[in-house]
CHARMM-style PDB file with segment names, atoms N, HN, CA, C and O in Angstrom:
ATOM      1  N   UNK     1      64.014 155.661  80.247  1.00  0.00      PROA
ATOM      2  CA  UNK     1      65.052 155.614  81.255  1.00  0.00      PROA
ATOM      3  C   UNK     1      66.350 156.129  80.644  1.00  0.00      PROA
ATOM      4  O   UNK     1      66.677 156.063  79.459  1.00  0.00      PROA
ATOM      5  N   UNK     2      67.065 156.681  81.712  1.00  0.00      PROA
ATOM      6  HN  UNK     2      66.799 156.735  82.675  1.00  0.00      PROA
ATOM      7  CA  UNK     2      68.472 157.346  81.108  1.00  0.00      PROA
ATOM      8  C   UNK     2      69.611 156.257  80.431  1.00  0.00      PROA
ATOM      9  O   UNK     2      69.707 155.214  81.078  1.00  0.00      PROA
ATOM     10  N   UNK     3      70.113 156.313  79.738  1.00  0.00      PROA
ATOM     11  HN  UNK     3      70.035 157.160  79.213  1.00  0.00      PROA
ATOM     12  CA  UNK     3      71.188 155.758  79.733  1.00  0.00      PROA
ATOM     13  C   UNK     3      72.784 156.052  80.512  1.00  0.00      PROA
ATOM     14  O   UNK     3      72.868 156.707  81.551  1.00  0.00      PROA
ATOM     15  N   UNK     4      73.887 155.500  79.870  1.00  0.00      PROA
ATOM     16  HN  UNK     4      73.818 154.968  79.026  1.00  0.00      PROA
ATOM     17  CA  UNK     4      75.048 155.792  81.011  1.00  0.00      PROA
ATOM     18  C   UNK     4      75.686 157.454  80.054  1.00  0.00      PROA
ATOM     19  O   UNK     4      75.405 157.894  78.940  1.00  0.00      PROA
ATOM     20  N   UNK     5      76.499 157.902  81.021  1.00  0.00      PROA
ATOM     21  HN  UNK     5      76.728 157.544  81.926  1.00  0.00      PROA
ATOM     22  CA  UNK     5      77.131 159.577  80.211  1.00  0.00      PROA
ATOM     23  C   UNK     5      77.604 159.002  79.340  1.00  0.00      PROA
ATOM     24  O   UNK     5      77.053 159.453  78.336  1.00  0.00      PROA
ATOM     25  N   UNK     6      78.725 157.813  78.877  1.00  0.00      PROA
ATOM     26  HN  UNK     6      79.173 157.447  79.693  1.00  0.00      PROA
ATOM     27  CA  UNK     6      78.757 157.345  77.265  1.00  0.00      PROA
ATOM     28  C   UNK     6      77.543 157.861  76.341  1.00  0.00      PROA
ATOM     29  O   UNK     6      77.778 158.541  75.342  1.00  0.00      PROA
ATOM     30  N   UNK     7      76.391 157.549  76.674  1.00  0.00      PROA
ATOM     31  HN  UNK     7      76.201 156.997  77.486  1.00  0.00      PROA
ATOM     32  CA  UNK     7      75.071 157.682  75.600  1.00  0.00      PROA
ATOM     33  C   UNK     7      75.095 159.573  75.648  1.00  0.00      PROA
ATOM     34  O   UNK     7      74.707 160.001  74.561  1.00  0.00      PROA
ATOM     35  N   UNK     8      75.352 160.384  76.358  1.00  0.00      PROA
ATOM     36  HN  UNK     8      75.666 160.036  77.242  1.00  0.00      PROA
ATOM     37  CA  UNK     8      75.664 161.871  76.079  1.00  0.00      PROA
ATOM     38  C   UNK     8      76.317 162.234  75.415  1.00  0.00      PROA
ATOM     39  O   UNK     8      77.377 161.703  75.085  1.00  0.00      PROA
ATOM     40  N   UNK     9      75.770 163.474  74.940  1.00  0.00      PROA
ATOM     41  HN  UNK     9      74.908 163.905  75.208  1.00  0.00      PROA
ATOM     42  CA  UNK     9      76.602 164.679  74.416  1.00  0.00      PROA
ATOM     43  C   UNK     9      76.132 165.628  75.313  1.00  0.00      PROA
ATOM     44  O   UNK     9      75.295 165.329  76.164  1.00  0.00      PROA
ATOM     45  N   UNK    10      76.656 166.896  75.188  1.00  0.00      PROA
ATOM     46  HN  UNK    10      77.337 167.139  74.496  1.00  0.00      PROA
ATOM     47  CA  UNK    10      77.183 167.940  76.050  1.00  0.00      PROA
ATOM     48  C   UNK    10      75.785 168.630  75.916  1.00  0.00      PROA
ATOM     49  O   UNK    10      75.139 168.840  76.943  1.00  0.00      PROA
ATOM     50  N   UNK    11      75.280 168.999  74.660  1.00  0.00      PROA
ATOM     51  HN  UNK    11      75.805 168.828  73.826  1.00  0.00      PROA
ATOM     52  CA  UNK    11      73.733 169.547  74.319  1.00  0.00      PROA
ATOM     53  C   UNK    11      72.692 168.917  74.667  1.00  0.00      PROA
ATOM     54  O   UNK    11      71.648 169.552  74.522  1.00  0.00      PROA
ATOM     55  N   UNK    12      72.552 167.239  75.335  1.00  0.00      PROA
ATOM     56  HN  UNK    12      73.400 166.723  75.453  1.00  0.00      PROA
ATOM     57  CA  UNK    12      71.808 166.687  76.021  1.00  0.00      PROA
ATOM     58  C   UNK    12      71.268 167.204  77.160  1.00  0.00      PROA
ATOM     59  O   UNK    12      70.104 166.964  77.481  1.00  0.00      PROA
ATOM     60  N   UNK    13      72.159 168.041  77.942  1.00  0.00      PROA
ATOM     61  HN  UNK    13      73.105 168.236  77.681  1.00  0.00      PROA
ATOM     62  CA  UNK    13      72.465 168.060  79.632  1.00  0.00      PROA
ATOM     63  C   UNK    13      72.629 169.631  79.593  1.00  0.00      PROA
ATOM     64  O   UNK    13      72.277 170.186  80.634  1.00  0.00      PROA
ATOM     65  N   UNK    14      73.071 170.403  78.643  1.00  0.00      PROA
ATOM     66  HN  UNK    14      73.357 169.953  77.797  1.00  0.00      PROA
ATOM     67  CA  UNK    14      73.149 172.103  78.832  1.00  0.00      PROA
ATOM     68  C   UNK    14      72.395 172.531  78.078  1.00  0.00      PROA
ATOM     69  O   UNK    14      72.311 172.187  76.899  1.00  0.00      PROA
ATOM     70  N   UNK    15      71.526 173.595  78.800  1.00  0.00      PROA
ATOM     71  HN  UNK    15      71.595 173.874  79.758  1.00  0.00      PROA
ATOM     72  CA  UNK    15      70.499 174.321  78.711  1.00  0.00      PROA
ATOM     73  C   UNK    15      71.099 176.075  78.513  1.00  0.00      PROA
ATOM     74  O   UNK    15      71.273 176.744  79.532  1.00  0.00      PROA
ATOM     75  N   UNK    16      71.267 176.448  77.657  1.00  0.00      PROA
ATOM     76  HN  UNK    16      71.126 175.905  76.829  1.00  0.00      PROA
ATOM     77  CA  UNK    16      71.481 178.252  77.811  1.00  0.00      PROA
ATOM     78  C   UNK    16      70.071 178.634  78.044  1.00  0.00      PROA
ATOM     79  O   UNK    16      69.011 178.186  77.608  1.00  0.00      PROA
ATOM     80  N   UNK    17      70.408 179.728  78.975  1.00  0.00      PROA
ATOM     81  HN  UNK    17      71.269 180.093  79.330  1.00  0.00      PROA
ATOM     82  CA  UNK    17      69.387 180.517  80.318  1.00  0.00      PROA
ATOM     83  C   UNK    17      69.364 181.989  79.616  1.00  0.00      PROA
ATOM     84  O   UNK    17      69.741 182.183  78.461  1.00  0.00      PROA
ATOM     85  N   UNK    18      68.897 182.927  80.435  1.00  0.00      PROA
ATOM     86  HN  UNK    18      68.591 182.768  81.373  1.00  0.00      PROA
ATOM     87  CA  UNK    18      68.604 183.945  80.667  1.00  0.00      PROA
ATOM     88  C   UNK    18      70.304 184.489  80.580  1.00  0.00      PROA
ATOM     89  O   UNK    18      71.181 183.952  81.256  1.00  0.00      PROA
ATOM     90  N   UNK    19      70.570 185.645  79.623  1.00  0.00      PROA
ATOM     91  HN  UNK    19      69.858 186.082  79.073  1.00  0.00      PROA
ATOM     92  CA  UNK    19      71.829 186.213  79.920  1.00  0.00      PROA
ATOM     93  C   UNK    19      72.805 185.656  79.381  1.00  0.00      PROA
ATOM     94  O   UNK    19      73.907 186.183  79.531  1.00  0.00      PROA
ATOM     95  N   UNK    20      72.711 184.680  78.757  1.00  0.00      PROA
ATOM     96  HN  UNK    20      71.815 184.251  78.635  1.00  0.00      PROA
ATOM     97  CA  UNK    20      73.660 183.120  78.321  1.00  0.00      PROA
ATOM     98  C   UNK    20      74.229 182.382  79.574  1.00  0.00      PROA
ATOM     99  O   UNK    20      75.192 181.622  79.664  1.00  0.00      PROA
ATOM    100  N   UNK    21      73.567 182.721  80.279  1.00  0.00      PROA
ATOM    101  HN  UNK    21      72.784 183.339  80.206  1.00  0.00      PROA
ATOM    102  CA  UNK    21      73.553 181.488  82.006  1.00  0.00      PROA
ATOM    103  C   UNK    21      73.707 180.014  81.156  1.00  0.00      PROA
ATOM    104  O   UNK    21      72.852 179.650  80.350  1.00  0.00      PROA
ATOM    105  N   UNK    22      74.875 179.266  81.451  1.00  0.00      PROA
ATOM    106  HN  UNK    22      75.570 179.562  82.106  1.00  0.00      PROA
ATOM    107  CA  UNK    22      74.774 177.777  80.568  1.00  0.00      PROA
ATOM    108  C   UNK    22      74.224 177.047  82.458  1.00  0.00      PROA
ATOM    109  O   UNK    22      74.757 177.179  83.560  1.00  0.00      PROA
ATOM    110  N   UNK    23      73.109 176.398  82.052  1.00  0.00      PROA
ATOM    111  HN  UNK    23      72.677 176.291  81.157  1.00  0.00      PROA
ATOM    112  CA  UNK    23      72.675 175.412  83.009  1.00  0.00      PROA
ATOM    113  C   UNK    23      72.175 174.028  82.640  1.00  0.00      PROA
ATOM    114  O   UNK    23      71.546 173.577  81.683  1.00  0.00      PROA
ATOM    115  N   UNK    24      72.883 173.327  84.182  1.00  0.00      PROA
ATOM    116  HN  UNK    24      73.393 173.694  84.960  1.00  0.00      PROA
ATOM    117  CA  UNK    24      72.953 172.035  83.924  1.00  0.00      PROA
ATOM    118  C   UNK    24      72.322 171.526  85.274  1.00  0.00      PROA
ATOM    119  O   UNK    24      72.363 172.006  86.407  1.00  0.00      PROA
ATOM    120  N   UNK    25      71.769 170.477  84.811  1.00  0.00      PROA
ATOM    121  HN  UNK    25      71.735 170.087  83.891  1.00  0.00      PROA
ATOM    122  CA  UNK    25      71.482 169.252  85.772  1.00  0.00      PROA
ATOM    123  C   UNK    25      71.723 167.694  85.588  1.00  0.00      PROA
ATOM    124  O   UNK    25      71.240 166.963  84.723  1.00  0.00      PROA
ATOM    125  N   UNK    26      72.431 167.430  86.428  1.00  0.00      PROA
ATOM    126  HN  UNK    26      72.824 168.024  87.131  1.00  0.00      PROA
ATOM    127  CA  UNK    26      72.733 165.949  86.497  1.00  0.00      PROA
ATOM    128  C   UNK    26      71.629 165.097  86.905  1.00  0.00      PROA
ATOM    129  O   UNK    26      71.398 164.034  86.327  1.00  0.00      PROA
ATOM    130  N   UNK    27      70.823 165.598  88.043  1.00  0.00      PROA
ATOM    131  HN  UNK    27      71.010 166.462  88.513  1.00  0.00      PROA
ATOM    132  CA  UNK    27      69.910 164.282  88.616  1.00  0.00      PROA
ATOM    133  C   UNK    27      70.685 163.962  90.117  1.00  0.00      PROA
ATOM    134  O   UNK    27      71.795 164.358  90.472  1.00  0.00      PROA
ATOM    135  N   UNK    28      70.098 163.447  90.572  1.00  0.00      PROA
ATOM    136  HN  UNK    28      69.196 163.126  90.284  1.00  0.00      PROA
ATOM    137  CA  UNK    28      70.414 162.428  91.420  1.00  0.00      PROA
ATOM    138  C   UNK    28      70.189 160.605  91.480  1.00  0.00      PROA
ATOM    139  O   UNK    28      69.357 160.039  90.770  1.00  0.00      PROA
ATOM    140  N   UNK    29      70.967 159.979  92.318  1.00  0.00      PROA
ATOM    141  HN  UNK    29      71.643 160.438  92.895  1.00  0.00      PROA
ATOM    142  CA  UNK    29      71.117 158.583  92.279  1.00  0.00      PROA
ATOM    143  C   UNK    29      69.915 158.111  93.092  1.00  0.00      PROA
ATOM    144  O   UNK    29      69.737 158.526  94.238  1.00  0.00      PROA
ATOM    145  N   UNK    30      69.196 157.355  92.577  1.00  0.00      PROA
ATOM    146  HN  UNK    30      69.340 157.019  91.647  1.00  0.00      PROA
ATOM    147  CA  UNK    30      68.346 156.602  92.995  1.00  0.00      PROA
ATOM    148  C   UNK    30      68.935 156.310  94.629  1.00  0.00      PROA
ATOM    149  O   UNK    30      70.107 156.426  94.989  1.00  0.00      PROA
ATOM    150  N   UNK    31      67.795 155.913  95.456  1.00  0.00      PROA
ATOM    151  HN  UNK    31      66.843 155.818  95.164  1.00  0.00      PROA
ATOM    152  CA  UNK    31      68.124 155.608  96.787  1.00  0.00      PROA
ATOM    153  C   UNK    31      68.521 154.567  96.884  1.00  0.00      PROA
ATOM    154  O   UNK    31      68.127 153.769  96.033  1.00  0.00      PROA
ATOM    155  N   UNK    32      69.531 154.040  98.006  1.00  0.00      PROA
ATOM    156  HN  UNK    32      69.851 154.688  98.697  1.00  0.00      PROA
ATOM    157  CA  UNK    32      70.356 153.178  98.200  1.00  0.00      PROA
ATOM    158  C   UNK    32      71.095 151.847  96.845  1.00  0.00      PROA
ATOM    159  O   UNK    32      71.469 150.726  97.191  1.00  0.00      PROA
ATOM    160  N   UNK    33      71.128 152.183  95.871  1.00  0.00      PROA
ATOM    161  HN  UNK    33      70.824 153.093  95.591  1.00  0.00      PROA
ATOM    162  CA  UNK    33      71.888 151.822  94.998  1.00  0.00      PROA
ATOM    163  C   UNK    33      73.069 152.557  94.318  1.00  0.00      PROA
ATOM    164  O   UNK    33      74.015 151.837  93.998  1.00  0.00      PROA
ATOM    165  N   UNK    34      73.174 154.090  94.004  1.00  0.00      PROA
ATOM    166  HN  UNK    34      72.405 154.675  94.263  1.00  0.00      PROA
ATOM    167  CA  UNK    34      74.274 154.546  94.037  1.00  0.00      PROA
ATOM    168  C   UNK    34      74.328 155.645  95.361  1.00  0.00      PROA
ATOM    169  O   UNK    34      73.533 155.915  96.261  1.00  0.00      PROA
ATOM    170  N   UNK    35      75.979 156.230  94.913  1.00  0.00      PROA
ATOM    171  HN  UNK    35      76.626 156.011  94.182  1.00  0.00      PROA
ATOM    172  CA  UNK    35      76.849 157.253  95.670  1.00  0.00      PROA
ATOM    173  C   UNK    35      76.318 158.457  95.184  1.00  0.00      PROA
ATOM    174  O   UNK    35      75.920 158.394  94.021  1.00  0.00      PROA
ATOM    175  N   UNK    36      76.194 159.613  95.796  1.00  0.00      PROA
ATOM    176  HN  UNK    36      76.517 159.664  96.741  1.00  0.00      PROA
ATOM    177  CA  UNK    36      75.825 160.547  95.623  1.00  0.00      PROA
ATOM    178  C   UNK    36      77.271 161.407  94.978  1.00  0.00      PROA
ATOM    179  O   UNK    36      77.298 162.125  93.978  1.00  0.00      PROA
ATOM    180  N   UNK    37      78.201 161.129  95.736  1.00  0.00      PROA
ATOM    181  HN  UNK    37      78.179 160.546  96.548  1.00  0.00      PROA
ATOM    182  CA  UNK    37      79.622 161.983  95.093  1.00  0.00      PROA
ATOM    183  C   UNK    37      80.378 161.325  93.852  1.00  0.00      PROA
ATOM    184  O   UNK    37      81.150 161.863  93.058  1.00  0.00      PROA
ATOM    185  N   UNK    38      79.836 159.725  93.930  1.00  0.00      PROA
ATOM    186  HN  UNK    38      79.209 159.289  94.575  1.00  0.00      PROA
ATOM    187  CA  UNK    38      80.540 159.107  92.679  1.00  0.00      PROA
ATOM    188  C   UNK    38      79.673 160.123  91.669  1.00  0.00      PROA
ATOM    189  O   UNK    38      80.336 160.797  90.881  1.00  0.00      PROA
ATOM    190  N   UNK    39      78.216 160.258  91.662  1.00  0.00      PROA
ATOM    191  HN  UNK    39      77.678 159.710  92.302  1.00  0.00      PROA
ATOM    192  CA  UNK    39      77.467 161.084  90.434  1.00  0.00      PROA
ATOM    193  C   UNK    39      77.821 162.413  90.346  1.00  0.00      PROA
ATOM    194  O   UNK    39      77.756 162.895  89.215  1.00  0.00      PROA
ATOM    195  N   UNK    40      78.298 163.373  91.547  1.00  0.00      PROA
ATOM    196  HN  UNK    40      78.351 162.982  92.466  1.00  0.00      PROA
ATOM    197  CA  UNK    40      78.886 164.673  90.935  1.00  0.00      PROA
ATOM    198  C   UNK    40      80.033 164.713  90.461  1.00  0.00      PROA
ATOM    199  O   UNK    40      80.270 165.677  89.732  1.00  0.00      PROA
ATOM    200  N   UNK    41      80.931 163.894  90.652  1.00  0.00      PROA
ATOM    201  HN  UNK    41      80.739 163.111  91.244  1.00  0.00      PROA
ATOM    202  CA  UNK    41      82.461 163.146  89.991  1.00  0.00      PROA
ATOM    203  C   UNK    41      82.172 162.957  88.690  1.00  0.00      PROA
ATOM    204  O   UNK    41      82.740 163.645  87.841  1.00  0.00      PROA
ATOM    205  N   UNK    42      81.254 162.003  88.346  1.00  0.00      PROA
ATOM    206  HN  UNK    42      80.793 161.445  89.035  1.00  0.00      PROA
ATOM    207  CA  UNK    42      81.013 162.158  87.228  1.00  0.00      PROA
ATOM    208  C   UNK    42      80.561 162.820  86.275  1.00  0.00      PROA
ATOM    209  O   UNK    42      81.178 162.853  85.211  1.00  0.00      PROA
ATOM    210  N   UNK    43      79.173 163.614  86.483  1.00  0.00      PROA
ATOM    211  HN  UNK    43      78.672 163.588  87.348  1.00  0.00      PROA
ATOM    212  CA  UNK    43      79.423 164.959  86.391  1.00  0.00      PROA
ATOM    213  C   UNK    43      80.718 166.109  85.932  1.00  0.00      PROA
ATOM    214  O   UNK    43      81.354 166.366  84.910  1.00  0.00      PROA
ATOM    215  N   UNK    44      80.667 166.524  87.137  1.00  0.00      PROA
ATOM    216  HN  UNK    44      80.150 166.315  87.967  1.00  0.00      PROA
ATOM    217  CA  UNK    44      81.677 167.513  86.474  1.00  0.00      PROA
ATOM    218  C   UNK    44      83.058 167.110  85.449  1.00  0.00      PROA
ATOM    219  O   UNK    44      83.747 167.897  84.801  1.00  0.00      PROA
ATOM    220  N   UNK    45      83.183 165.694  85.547  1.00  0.00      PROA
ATOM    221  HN  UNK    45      82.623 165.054  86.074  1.00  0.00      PROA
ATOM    222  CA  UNK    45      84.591 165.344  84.556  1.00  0.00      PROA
ATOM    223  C   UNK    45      83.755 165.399  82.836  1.00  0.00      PROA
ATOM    224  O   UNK    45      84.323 165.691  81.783  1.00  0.00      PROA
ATOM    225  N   UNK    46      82.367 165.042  83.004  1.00  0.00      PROA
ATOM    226  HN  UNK    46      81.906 164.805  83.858  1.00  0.00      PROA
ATOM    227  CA  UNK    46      81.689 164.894  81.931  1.00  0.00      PROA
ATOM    228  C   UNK    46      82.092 166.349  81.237  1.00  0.00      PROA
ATOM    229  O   UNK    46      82.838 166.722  80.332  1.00  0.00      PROA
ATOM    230  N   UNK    47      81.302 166.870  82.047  1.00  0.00      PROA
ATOM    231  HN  UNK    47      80.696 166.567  82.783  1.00  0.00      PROA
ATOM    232  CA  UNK    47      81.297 168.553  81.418  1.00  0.00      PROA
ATOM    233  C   UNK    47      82.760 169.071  80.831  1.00  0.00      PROA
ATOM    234  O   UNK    47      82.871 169.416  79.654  1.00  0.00      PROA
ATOM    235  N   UNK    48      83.920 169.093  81.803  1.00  0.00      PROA
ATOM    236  HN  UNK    48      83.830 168.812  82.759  1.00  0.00      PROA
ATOM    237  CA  UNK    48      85.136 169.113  81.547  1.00  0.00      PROA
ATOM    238  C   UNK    48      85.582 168.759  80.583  1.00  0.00      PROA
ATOM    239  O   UNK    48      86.185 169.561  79.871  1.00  0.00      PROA
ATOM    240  N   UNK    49      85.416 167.197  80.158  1.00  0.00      PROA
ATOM    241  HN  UNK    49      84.926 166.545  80.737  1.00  0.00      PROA
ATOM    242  CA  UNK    49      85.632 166.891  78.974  1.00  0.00      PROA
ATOM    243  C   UNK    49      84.907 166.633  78.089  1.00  0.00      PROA
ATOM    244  O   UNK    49      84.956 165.507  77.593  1.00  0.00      PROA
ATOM    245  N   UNK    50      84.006 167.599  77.612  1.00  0.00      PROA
ATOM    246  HN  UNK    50      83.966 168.514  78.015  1.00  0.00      PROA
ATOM    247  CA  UNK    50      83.313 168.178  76.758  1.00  0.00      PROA
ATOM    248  C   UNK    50      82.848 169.468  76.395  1.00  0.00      PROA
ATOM    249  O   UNK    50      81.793 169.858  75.895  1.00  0.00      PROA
ATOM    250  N   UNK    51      84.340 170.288  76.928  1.00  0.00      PROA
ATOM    251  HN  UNK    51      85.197 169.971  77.335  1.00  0.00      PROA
ATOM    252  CA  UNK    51      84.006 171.745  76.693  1.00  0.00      PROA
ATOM    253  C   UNK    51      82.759 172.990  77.716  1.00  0.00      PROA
ATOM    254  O   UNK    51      82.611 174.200  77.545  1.00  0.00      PROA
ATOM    255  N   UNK    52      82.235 172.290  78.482  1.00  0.00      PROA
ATOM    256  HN  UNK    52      82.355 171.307  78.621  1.00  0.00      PROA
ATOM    257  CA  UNK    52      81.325 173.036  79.293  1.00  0.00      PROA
ATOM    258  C   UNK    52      81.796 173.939  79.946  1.00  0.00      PROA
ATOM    259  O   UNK    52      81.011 174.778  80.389  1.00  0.00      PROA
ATOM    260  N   UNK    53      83.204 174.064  80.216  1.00  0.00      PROA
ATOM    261  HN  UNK    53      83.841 173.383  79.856  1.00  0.00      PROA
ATOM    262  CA  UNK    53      83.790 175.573  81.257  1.00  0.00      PROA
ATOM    263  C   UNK    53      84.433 175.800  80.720  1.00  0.00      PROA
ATOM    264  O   UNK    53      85.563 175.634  81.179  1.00  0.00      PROA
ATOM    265  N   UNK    54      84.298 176.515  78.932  1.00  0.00      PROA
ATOM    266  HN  UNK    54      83.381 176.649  78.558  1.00  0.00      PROA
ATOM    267  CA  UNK    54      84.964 176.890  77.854  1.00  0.00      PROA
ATOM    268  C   UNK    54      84.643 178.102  78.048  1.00  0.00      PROA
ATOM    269  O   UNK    54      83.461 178.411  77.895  1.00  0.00      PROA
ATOM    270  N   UNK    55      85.531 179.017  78.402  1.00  0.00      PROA
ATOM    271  HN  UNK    55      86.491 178.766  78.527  1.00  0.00      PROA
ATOM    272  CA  UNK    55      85.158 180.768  78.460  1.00  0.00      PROA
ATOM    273  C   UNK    55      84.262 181.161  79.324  1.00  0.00      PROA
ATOM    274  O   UNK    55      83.718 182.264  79.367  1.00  0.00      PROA
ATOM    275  N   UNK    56      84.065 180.034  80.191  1.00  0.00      PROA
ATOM    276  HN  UNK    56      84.507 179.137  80.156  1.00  0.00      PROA
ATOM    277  CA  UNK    56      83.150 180.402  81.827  1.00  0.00      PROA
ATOM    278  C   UNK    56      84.055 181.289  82.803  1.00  0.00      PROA
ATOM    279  O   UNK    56      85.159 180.958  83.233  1.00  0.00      PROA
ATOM    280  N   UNK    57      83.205 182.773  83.134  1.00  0.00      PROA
ATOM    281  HN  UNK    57      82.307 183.042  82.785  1.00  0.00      PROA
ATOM    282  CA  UNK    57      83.867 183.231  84.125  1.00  0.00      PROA
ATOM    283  C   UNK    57      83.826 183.035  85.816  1.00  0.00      PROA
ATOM    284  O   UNK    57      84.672 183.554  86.544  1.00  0.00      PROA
ATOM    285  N   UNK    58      83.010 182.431  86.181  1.00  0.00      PROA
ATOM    286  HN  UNK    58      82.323 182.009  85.589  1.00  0.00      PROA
ATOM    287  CA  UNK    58      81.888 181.476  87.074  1.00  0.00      PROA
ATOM    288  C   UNK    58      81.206 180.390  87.157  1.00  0.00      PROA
ATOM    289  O   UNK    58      80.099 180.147  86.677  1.00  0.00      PROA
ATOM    290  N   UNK    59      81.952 179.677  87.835  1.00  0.00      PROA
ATOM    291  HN  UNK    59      82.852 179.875  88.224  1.00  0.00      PROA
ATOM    292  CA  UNK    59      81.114 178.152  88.175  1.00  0.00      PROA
ATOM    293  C   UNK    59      80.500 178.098  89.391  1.00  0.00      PROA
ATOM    294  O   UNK    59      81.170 177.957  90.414  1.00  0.00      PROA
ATOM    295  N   UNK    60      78.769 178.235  89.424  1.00  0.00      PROA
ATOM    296  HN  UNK    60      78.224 178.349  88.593  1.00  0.00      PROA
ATOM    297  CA  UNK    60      78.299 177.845  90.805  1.00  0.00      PROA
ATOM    298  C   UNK    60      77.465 176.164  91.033  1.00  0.00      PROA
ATOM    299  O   UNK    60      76.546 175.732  90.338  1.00  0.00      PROA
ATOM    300  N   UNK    61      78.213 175.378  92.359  1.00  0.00      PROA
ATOM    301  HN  UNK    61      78.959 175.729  92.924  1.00  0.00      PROA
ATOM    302  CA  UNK    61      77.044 174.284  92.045  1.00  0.00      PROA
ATOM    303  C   UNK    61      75.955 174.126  93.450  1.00  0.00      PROA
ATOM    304  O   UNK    61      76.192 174.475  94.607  1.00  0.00      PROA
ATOM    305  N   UNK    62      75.092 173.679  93.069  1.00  0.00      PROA
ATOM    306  HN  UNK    62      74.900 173.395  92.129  1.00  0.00      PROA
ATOM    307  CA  UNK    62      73.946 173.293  94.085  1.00  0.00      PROA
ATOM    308  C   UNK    62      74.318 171.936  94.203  1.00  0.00      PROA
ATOM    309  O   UNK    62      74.126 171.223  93.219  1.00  0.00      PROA
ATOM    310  N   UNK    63      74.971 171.286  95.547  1.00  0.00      PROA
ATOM    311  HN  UNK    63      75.127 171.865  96.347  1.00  0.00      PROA
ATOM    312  CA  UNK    63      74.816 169.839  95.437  1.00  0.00      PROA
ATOM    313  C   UNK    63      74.187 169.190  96.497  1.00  0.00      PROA
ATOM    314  O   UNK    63      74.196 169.602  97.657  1.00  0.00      PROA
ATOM    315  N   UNK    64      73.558 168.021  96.041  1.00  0.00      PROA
ATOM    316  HN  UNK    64      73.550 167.686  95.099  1.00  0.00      PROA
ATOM    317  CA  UNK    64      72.589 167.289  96.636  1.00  0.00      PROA
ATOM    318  C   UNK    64      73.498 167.002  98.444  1.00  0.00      PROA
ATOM    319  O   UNK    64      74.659 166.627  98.611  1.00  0.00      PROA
ATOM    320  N   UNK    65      72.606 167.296  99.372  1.00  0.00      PROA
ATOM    321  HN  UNK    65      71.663 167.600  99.237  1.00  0.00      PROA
ATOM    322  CA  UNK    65      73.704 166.705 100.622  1.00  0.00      PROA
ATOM    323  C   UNK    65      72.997 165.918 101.452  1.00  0.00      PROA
ATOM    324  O   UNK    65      73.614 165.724 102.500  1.00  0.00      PROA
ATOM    325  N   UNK    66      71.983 165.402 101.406  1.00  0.00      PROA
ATOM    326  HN  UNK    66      71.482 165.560 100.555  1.00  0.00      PROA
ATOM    327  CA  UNK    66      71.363 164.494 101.684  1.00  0.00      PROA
ATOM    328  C   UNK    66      71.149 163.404 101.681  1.00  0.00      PROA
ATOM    329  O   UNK    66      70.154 162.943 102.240  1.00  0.00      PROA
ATOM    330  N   UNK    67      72.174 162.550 100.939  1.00  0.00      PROA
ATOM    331  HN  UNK    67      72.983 162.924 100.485  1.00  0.00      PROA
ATOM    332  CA  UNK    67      71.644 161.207 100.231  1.00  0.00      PROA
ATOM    333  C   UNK    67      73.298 160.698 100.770  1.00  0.00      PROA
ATOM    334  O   UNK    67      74.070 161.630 100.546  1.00  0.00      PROA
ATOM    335  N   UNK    68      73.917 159.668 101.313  1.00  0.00      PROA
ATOM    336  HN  UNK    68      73.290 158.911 101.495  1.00  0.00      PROA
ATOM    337  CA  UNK    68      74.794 158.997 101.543  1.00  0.00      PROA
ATOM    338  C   UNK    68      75.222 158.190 101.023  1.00  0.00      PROA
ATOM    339  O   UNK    68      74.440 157.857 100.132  1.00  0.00      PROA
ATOM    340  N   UNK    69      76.635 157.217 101.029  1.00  0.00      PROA
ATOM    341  HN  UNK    69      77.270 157.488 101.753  1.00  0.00      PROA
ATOM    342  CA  UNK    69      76.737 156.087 100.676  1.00  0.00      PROA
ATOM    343  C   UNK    69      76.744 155.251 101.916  1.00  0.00      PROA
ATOM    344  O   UNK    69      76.620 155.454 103.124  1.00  0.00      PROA
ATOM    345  N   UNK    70      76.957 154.132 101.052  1.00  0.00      PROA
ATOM    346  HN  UNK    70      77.058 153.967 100.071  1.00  0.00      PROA
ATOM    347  CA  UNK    70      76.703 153.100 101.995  1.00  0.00      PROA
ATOM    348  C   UNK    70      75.191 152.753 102.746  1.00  0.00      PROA
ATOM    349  OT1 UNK    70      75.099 151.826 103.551  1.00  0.00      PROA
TER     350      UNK     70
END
């Protein structure tokens, strides 16, 4: 089982691709126990502050839109 982004580093979660494409996946929140936007919040501040859009000329994201709070 995962632990919390404390237990990360940045090389946990980024994958270099094809081309030097840096790719990432967060996951999604289990059903009805978390927020779907609290986890891309967290997310992207993770990355942020850990150098992930260091000399990126393009950021694209796929985000989950299916899953609600509450």
């Amino acid at each position: 089982k995962a632990g919390s982004v404390e237990d990360l580093q940045l090389e946990d979660v980024l994958k270099i691709g094809y081309k030097d494409i840096r790719c990432v996946e967060s996951g999604v929140p289990e059903p009805g126990v978390r927020c779907a936007a609290r986890g891309v919040i967290t997310s992207i501040n993770f990355l942020e502050e850990n150098g992930a859009y260091d000399g990126v000329d393009y950021v694209s994201y796929d985000v989950l839109g299916d899953v609600v709070c509450g």
